[in-house]
HTML snippet that shows the backbone in 3Dmol.js (N, CA, C, O; Angstrom):
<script src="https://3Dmol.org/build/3Dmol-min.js"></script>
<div id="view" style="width:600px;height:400px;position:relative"></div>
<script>
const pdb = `
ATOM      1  N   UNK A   1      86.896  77.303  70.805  1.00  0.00           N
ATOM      2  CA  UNK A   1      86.555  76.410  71.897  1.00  0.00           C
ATOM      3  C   UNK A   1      85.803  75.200  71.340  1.00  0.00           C
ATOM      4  O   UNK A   1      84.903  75.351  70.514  1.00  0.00           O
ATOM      5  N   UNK A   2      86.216  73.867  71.846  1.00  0.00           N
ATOM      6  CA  UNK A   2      85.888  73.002  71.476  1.00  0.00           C
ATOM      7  C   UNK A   2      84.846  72.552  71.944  1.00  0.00           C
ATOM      8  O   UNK A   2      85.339  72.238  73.027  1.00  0.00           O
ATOM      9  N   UNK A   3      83.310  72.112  72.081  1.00  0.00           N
ATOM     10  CA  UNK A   3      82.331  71.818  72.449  1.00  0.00           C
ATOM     11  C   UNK A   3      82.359  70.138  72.395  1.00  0.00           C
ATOM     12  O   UNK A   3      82.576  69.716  71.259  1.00  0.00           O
ATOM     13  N   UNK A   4      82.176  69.103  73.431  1.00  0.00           N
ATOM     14  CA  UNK A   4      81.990  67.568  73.269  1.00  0.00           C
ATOM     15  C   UNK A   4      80.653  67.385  72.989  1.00  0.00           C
ATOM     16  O   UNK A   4      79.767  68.061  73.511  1.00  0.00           O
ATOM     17  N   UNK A   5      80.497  66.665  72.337  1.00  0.00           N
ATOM     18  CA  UNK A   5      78.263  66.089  72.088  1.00  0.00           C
ATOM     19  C   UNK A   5      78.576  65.088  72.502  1.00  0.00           C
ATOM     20  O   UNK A   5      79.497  64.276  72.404  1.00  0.00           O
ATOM     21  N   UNK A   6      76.583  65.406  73.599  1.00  0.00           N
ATOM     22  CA  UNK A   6      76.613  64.545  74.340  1.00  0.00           C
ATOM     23  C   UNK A   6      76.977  63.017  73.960  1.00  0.00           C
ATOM     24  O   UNK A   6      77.386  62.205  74.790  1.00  0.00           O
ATOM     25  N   UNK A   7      76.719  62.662  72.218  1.00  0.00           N
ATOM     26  CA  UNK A   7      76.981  61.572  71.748  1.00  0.00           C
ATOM     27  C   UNK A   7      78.251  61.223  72.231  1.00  0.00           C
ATOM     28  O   UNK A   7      78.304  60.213  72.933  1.00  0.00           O
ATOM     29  N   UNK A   8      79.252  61.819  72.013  1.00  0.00           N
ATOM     30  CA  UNK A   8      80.571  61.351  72.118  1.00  0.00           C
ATOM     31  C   UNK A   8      81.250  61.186  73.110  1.00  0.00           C
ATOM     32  O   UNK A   8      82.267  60.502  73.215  1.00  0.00           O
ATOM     33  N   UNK A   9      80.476  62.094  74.253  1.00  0.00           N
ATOM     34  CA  UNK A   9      80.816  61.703  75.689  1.00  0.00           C
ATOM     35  C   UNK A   9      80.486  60.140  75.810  1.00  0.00           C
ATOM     36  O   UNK A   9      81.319  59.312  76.178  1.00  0.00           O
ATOM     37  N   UNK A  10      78.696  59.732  75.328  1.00  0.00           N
ATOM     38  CA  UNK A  10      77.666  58.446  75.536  1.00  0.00           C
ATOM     39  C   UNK A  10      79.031  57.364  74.634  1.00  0.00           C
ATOM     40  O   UNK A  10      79.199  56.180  74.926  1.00  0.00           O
ATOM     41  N   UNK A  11      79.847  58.090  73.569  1.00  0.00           N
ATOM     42  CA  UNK A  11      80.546  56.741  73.199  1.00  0.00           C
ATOM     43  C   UNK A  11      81.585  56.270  74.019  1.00  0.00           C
ATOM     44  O   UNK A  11      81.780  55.055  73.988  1.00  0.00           O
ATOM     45  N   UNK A  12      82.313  56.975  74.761  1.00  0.00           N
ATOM     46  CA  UNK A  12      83.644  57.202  75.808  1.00  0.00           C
ATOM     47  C   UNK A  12      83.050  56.354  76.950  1.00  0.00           C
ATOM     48  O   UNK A  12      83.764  55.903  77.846  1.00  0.00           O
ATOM     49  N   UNK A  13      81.575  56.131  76.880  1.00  0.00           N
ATOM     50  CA  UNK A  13      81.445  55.699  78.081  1.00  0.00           C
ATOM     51  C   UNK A  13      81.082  53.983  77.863  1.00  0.00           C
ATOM     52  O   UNK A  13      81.306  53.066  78.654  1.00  0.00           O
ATOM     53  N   UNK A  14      80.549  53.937  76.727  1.00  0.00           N
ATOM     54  CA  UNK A  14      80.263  52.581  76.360  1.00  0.00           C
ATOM     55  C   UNK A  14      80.979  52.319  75.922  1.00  0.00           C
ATOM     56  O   UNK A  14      80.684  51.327  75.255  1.00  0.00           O
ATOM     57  N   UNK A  15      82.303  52.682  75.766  1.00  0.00           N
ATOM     58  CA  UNK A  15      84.215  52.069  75.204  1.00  0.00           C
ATOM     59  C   UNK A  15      84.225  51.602  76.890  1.00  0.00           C
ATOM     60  O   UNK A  15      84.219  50.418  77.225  1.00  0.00           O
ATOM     61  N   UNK A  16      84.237  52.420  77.591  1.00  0.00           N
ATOM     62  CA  UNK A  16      84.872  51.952  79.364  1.00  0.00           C
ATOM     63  C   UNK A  16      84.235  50.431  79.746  1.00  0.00           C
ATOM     64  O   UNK A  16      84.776  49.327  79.801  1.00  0.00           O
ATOM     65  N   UNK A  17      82.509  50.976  80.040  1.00  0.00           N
ATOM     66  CA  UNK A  17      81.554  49.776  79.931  1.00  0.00           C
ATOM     67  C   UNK A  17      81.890  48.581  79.277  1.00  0.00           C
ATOM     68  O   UNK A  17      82.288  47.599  79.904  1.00  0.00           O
ATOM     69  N   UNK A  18      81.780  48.597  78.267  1.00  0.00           N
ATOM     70  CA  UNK A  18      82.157  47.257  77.246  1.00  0.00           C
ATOM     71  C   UNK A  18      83.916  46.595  77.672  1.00  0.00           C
ATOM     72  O   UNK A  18      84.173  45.392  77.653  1.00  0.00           O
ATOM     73  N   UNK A  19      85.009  47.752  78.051  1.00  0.00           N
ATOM     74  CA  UNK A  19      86.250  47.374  78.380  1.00  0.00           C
ATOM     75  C   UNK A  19      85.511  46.230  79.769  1.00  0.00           C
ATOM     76  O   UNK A  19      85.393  45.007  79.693  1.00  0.00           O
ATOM     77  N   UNK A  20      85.138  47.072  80.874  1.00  0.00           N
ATOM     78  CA  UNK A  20      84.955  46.490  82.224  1.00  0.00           C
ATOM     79  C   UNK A  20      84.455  45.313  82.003  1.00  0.00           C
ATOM     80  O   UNK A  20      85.152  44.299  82.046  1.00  0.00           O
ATOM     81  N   UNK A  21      83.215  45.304  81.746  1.00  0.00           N
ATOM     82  CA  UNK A  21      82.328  43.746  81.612  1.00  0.00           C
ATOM     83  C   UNK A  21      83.050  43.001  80.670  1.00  0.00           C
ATOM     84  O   UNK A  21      82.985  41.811  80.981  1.00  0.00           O
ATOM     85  N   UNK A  22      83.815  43.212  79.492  1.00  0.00           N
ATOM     86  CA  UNK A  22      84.919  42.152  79.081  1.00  0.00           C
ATOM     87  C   UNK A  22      86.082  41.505  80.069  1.00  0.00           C
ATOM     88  O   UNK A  22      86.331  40.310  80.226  1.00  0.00           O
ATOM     89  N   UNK A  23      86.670  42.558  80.641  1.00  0.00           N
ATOM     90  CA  UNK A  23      88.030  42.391  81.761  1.00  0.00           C
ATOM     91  C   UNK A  23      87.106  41.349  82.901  1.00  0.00           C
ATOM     92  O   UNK A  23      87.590  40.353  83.438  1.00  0.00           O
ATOM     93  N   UNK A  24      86.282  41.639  83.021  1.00  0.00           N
ATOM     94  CA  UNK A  24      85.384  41.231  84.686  1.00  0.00           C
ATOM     95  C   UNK A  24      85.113  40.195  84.231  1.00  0.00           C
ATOM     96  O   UNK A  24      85.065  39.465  85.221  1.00  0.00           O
ATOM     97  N   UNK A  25      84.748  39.218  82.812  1.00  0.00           N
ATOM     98  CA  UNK A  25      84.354  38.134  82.528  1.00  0.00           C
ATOM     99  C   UNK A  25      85.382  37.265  82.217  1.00  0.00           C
ATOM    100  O   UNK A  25      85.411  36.156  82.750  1.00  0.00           O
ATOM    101  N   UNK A  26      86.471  37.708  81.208  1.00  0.00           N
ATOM    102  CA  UNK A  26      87.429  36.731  80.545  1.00  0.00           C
ATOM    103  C   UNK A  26      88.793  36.863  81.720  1.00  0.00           C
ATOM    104  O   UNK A  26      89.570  35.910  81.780  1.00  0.00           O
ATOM    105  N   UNK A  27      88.996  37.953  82.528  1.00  0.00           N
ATOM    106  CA  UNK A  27      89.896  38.005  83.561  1.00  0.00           C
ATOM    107  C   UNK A  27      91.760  38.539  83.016  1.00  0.00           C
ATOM    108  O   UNK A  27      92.873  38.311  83.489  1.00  0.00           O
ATOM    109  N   UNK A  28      91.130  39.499  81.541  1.00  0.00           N
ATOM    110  CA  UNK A  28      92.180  39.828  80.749  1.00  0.00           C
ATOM    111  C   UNK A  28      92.655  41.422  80.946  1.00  0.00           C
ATOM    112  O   UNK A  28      91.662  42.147  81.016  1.00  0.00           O
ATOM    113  N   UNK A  29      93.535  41.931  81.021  1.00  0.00           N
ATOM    114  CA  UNK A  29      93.149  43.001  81.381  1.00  0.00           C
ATOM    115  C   UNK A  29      94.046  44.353  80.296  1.00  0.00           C
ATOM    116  O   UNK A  29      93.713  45.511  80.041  1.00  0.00           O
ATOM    117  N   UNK A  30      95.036  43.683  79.955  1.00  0.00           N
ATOM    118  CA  UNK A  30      95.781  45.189  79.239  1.00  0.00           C
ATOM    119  C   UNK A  30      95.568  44.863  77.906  1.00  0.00           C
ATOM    120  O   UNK A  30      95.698  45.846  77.175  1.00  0.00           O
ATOM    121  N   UNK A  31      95.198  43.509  77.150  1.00  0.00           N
ATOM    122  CA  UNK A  31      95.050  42.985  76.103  1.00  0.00           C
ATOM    123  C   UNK A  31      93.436  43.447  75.797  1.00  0.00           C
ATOM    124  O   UNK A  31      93.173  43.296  74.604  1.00  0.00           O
ATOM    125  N   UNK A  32      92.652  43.811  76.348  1.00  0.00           N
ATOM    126  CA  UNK A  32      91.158  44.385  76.262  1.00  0.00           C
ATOM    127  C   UNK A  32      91.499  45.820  76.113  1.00  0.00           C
ATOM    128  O   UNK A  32      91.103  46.291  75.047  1.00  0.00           O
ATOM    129  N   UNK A  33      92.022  46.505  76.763  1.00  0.00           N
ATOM    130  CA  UNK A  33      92.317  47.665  77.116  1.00  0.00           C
ATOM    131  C   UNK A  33      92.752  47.956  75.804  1.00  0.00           C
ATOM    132  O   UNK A  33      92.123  48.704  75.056  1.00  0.00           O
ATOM    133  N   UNK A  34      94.035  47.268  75.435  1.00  0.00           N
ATOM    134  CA  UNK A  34      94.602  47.627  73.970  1.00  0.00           C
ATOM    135  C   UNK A  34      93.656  47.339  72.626  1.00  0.00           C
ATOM    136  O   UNK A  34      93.452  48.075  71.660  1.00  0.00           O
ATOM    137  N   UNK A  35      93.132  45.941  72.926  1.00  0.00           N
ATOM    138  CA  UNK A  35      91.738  46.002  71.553  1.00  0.00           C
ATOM    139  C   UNK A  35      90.842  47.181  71.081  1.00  0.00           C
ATOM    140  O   UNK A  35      90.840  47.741  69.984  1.00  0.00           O
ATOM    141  N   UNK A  36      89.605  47.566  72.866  1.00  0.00           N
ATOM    142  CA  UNK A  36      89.014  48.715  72.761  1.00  0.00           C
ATOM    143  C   UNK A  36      89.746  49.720  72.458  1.00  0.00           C
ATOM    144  O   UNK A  36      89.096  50.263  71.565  1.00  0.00           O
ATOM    145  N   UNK A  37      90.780  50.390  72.637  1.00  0.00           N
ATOM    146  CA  UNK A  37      91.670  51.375  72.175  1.00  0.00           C
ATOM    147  C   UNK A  37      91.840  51.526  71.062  1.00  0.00           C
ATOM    148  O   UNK A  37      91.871  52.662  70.591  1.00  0.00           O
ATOM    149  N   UNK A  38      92.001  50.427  70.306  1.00  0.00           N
ATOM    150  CA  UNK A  38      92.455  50.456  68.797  1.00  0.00           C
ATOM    151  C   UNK A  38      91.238  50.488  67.890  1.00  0.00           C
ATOM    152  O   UNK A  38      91.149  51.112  66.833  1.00  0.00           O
ATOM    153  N   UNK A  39      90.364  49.764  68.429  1.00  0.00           N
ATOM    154  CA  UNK A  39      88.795  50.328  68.128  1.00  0.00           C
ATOM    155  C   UNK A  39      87.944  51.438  68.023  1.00  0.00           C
ATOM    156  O   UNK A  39      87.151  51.723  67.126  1.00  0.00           O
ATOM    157  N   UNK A  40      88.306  52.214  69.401  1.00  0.00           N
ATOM    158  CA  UNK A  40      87.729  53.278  69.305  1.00  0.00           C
ATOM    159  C   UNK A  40      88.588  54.239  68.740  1.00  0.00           C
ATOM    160  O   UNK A  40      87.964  55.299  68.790  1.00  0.00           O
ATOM    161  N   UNK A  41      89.340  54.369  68.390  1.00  0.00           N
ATOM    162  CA  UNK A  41      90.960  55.215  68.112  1.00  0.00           C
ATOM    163  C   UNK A  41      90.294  56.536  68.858  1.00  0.00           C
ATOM    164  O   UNK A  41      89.613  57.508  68.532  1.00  0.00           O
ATOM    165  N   UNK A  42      90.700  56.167  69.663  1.00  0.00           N
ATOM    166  CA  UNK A  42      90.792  57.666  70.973  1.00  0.00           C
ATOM    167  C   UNK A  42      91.399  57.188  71.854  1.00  0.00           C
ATOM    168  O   UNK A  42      91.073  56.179  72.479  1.00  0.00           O
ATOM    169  N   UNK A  43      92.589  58.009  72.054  1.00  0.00           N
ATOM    170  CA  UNK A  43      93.279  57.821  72.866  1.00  0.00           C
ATOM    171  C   UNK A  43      93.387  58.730  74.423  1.00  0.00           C
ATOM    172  O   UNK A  43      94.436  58.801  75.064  1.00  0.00           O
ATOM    173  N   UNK A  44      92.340  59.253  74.764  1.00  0.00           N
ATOM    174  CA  UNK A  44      91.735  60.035  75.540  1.00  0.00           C
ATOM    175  C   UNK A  44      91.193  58.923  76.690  1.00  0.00           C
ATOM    176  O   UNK A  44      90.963  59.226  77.861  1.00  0.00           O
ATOM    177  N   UNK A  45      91.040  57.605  76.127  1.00  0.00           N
ATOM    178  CA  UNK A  45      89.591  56.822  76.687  1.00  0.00           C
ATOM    179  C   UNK A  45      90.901  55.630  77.496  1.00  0.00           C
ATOM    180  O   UNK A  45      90.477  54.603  78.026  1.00  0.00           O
ATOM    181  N   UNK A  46      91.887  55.822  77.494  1.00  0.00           N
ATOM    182  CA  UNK A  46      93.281  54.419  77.693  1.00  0.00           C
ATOM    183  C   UNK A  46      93.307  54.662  79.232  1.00  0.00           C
ATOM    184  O   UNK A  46      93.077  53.728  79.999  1.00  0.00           O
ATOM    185  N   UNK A  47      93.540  55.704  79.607  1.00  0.00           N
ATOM    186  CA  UNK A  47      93.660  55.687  81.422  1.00  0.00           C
ATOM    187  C   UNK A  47      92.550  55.276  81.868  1.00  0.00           C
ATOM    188  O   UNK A  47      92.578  54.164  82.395  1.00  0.00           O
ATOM    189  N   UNK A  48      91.003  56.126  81.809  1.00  0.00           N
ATOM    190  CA  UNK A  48      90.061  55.837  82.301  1.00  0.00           C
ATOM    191  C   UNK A  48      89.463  54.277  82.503  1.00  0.00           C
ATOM    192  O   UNK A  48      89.002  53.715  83.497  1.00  0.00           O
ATOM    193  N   UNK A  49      89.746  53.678  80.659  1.00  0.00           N
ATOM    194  CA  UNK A  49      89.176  52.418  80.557  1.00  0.00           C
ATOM    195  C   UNK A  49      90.701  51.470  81.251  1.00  0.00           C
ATOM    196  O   UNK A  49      90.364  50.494  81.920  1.00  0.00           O
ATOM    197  N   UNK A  50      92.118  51.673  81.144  1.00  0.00           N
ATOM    198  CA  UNK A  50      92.339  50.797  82.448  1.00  0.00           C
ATOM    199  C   UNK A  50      92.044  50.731  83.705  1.00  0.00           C
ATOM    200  O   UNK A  50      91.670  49.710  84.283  1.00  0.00           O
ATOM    201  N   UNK A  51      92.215  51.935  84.248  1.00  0.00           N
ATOM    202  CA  UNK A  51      91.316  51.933  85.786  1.00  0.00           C
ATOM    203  C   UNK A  51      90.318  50.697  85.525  1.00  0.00           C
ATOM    204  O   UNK A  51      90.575  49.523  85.791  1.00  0.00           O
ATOM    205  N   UNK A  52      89.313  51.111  85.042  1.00  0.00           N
ATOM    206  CA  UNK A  52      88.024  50.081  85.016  1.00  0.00           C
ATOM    207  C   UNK A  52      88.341  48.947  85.070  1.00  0.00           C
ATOM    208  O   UNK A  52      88.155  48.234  86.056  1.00  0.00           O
ATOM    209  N   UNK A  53      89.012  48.501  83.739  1.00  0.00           N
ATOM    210  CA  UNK A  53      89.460  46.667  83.300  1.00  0.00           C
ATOM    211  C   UNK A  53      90.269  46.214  84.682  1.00  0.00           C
ATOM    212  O   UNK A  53      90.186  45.045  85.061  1.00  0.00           O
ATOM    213  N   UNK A  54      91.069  47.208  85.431  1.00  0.00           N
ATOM    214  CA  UNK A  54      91.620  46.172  86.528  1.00  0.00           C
ATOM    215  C   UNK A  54      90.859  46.321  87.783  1.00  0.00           C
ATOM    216  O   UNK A  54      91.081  45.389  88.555  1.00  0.00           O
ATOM    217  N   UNK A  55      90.090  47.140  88.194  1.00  0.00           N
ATOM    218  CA  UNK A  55      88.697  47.332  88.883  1.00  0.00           C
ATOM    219  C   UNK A  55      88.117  45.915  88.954  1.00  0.00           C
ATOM    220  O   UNK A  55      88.032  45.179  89.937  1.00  0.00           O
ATOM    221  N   UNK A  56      87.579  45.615  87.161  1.00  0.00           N
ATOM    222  CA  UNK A  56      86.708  45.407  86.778  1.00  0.00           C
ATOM    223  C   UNK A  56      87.301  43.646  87.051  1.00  0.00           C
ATOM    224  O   UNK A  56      86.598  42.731  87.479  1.00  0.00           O
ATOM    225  N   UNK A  57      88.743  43.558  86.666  1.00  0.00           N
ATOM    226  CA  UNK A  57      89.501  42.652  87.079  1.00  0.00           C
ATOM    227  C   UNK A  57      89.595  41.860  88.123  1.00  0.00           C
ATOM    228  O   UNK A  57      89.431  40.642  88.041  1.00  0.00           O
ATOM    229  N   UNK A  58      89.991  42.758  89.689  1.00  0.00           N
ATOM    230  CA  UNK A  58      89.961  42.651  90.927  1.00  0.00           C
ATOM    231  C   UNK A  58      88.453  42.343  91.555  1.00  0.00           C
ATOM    232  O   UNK A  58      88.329  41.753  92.629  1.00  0.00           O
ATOM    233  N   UNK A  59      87.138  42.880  90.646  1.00  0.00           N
ATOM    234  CA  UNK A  59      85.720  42.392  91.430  1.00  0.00           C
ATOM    235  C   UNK A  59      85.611  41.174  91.047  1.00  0.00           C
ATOM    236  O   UNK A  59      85.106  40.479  91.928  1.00  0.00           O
ATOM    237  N   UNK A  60      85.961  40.420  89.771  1.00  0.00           N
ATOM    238  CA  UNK A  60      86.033  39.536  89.836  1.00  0.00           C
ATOM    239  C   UNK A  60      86.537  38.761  89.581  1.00  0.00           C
ATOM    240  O   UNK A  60      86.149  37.942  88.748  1.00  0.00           O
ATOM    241  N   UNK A  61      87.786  38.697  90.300  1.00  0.00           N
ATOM    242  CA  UNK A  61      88.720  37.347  90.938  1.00  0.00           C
ATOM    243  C   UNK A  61      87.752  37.594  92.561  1.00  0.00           C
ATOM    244  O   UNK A  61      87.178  36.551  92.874  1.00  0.00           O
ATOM    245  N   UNK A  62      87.591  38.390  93.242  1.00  0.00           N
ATOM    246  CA  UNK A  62      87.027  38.284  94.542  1.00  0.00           C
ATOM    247  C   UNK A  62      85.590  37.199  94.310  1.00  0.00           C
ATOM    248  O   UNK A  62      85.659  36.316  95.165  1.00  0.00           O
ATOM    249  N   UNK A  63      84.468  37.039  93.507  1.00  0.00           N
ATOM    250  CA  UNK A  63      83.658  36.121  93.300  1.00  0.00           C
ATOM    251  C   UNK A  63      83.571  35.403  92.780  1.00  0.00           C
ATOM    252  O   UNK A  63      82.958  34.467  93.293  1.00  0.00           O
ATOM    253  N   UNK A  64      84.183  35.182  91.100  1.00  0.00           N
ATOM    254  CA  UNK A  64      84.014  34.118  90.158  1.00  0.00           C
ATOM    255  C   UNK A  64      85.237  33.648  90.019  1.00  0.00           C
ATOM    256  O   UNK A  64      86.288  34.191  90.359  1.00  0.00           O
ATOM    257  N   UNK A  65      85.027  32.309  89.352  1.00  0.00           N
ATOM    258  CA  UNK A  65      86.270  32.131  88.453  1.00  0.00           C
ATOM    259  C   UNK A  65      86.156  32.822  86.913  1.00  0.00           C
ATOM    260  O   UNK A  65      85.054  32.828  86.366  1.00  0.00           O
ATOM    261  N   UNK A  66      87.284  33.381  86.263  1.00  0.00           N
ATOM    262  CA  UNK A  66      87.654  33.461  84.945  1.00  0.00           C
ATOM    263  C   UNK A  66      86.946  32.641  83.938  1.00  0.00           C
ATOM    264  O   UNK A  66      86.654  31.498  84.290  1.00  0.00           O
ATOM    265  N   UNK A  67      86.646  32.994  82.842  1.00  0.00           N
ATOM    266  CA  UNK A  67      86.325  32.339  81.714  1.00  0.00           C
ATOM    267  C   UNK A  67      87.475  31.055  81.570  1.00  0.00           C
ATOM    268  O   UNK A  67      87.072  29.931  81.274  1.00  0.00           O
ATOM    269  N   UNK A  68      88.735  31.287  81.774  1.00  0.00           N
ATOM    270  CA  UNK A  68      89.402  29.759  80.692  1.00  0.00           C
ATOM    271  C   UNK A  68      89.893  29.240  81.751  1.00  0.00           C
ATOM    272  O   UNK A  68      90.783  28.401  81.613  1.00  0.00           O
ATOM    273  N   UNK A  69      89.416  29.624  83.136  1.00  0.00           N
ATOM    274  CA  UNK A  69      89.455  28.547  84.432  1.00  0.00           C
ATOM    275  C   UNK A  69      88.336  27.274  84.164  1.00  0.00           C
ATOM    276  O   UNK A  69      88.334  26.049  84.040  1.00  0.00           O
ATOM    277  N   UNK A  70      87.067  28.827  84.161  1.00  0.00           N
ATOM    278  CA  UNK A  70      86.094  27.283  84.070  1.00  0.00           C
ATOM    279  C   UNK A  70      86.618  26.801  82.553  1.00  0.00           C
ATOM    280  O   UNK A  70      87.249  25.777  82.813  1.00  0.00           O
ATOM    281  N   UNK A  71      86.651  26.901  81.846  1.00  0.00           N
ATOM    282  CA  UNK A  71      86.669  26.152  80.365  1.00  0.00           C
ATOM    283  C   UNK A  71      87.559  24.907  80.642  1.00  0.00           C
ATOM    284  O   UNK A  71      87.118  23.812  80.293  1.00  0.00           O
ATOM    285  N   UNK A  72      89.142  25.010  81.421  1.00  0.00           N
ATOM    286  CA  UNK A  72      89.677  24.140  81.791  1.00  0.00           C
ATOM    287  C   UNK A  72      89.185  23.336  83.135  1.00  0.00           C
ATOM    288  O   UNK A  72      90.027  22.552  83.573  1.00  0.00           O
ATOM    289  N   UNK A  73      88.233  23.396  83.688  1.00  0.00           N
ATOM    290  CA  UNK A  73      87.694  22.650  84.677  1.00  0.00           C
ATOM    291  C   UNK A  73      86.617  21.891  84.156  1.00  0.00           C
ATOM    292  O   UNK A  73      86.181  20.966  84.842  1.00  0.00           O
ATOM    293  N   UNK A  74      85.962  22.217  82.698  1.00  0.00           N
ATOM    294  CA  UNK A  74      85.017  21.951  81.838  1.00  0.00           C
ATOM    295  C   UNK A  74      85.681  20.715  81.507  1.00  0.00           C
ATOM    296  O   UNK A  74      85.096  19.663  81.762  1.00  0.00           O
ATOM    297  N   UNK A  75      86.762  20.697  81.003  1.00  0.00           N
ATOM    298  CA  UNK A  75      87.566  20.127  80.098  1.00  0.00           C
ATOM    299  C   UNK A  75      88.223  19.292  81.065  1.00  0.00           C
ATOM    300  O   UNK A  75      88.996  18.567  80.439  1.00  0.00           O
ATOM    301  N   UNK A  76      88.277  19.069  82.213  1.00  0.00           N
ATOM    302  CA  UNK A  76      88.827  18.176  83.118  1.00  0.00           C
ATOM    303  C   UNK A  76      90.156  18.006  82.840  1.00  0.00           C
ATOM    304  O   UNK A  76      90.608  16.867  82.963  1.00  0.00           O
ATOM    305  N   UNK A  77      91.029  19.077  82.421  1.00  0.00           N
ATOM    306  CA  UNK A  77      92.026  19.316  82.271  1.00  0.00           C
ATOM    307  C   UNK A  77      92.975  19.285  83.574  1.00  0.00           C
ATOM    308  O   UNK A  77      92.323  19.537  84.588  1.00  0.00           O
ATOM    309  N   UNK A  78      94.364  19.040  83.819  1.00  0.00           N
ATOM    310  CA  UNK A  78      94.884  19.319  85.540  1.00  0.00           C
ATOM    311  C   UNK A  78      95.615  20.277  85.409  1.00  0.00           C
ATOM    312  O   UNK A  78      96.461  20.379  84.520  1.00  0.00           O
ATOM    313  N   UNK A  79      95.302  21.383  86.574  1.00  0.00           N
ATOM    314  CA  UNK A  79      95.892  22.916  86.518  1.00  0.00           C
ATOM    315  C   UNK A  79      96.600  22.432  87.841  1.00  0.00           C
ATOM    316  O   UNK A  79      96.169  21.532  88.562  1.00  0.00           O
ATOM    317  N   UNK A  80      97.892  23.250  88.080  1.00  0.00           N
ATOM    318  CA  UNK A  80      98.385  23.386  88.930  1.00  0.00           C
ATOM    319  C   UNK A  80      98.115  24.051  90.141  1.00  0.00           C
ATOM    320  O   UNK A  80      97.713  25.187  89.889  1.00  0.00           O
ATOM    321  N   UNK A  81      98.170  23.804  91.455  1.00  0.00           N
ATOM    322  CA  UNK A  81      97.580  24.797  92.898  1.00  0.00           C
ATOM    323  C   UNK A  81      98.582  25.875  92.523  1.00  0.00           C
ATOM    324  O   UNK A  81      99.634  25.952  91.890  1.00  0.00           O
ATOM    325  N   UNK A  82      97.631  26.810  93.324  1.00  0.00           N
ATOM    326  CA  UNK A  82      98.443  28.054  93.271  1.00  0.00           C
ATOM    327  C   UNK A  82      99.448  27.920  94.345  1.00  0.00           C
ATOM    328  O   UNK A  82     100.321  28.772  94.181  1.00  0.00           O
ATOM    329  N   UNK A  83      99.671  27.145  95.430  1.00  0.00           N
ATOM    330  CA  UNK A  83     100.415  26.969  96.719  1.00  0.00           C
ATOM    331  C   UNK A  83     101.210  25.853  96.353  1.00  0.00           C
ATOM    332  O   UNK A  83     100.783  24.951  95.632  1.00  0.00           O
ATOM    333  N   UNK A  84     102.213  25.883  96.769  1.00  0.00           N
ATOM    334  CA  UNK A  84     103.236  24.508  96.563  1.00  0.00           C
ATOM    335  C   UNK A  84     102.598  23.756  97.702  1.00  0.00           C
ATOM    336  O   UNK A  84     102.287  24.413  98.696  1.00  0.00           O
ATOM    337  N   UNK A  85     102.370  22.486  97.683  1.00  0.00           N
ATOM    338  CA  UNK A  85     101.776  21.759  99.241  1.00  0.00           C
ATOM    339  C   UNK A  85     103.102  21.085  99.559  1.00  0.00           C
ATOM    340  O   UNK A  85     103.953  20.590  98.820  1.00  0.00           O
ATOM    341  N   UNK A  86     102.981  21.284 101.604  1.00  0.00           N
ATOM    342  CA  UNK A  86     104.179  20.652 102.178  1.00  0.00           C
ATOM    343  C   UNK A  86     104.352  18.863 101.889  1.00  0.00           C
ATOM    344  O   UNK A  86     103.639  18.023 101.341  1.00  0.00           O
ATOM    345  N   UNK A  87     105.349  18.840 102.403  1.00  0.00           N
ATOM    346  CA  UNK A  87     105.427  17.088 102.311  1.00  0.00           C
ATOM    347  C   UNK A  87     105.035  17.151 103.051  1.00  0.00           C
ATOM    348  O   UNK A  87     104.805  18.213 103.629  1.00  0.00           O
ATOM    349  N   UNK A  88     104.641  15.649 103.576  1.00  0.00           N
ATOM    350  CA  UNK A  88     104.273  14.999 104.443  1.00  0.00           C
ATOM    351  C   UNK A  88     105.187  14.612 105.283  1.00  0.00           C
ATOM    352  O   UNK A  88     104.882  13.909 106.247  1.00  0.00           O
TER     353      UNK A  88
END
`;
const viewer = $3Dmol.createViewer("view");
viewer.addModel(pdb, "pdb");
viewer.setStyle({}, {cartoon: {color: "spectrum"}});
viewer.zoomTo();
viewer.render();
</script>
């Protein structure tokens, strides 16, 4: 029988953590998922930590903008509307 320490549970959880608050800031979500994965090489931690990243995803598009929204609004760059607008 295999016994988990508590350490290694505490790392599974700060792989998820660190996935979420990355996904929730830069607005990336399977490309984080796949980094931390390959990082932690446990592949035990891939369902749980996507749940989170698109969670983590969905809380915030509901309040903020994305990291390379603002960067391109920084940059006074012209992004396209998300809506086609009618003619006039």
């Amino acid at each position: 029988m295999i016994i988990k320490s508590k350490q290694a549970i505490r790392r599974k959880y700060i792989v998820i953590g660190a996935g979420a608050v990355m996904a929730g800031y830069t607005r990336m979500t399977y490309s984080i998922a796949l980094i931390l994965l390959e990082t932690s090489k446990d592949l035990t931690v891939f369902i749980p930590m996507l749940f989170a990243v698109l969670i983590a995803n969905f809380v915030g598009e509901c309040f903020t903008r994305g990291l390379y929204v603002r960067a391109t609004r920084t940059k006074q760059m012209p992004i396209l509307p998300e809506n086609i607008p009618k003619p006039c």
